[in-house]
C-alpha positions in Angstrom: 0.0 0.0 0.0 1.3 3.2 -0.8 0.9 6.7 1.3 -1.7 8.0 -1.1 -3.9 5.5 -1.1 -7.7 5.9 0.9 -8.0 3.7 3.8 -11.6 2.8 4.4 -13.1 1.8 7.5 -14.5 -1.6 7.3 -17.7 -1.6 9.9 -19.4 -5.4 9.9 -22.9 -4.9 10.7 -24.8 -7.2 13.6 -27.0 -9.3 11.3 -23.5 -10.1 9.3 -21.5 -11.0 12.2 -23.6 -13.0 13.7 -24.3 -14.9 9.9 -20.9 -15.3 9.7 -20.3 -16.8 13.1 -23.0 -19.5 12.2 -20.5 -20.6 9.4 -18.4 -22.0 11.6 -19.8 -25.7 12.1 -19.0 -25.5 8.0 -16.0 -25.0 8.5 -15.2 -21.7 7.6 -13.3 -19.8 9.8 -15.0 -16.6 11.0 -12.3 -14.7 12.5 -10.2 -15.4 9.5 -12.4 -14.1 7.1 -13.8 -10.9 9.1 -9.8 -10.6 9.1 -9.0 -10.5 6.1 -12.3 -9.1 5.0 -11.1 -5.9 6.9 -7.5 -6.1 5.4 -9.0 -6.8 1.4 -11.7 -4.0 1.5 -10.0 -1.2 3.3 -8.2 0.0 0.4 -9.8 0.4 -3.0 -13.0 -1.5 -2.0 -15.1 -1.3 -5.0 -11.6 -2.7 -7.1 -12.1 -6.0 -5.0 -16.0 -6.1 -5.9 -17.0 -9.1 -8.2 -19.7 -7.3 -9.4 -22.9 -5.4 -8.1 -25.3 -7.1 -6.2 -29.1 -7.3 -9.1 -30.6 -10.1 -8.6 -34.6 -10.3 -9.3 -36.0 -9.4 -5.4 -32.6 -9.2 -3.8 -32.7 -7.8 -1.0 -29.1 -6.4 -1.3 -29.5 -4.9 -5.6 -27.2 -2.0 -5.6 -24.3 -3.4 -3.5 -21.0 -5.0 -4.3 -20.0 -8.7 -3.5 -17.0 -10.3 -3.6 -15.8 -13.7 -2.4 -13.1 -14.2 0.6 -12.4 -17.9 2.2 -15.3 -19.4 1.3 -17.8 -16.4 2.2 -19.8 -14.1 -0.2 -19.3 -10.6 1.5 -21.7 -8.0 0.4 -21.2 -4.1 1.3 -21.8 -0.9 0.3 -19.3 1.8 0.4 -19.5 5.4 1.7 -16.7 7.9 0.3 -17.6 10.7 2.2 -17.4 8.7 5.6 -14.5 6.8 4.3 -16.6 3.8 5.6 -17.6 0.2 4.3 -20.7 -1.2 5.3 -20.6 -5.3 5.0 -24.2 -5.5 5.6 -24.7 -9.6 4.3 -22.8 -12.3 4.3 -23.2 -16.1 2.7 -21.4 -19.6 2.4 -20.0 -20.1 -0.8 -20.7 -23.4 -0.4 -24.5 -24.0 -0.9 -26.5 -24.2 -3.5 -28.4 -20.6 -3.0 -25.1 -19.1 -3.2 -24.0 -20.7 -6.5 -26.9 -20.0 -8.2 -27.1 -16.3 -7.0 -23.8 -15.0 -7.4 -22.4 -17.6 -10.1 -25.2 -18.3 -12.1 -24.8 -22.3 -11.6 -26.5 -25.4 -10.3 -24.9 -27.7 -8.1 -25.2 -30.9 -9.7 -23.0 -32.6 -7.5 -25.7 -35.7 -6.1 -22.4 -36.4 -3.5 
């Protein structure tokens, strides 16, 4: 990181944090991800962004995702705050999240 870059405050909201912490039995590794998830989006956070969240009745259309250990982070991102808002969070793992944000099917039968 150089001196001119913006650092951004990464703020993880309650509903988040507590979805992520229920990822653990899966295991995924909260503190790891809300880690690095603080680390990745602090500077140039719409650079890391996968794309913007606009899905048909989303609940999150208009925000940016991206994809850290396993975990579909979505935030928004206030410039004049300096501030990002991680306001969802969801396993990569599962079927809903495949489907959403990839656009596949599991057709895995394990």
């Amino acid at each position: 990181m150089t001196s001119t870059e913006i650092q951004y405050e990464v703020l993880w909201g309650q509903k988040a944090r507590v979805k992520l912490a229920e990822m653990k039995p899966y295991k995924i590794d909260p503190k790891r991800v809300f880690r690095n998830s603080k680390n990745i989006l602090s500077v140039n956070p719409r650079k890391h962004a996968y794309d913007i969240v606009d899905y048909p009745g989303f609940e999150f259309n208009g925000y940016y995702w991206t994809y850290i250990n396993n975990v579909i982070i979505i935030y928004d991102v206030l410039d004049l705050e300096k501030k990002v808002l991680v306001d969802a969070c969801y396993s990569a793992l599962t079927g809903f999240s495949l489907q959403t944000f990839f656009g596949e099917h599991d057709t895995d039968p394990l």
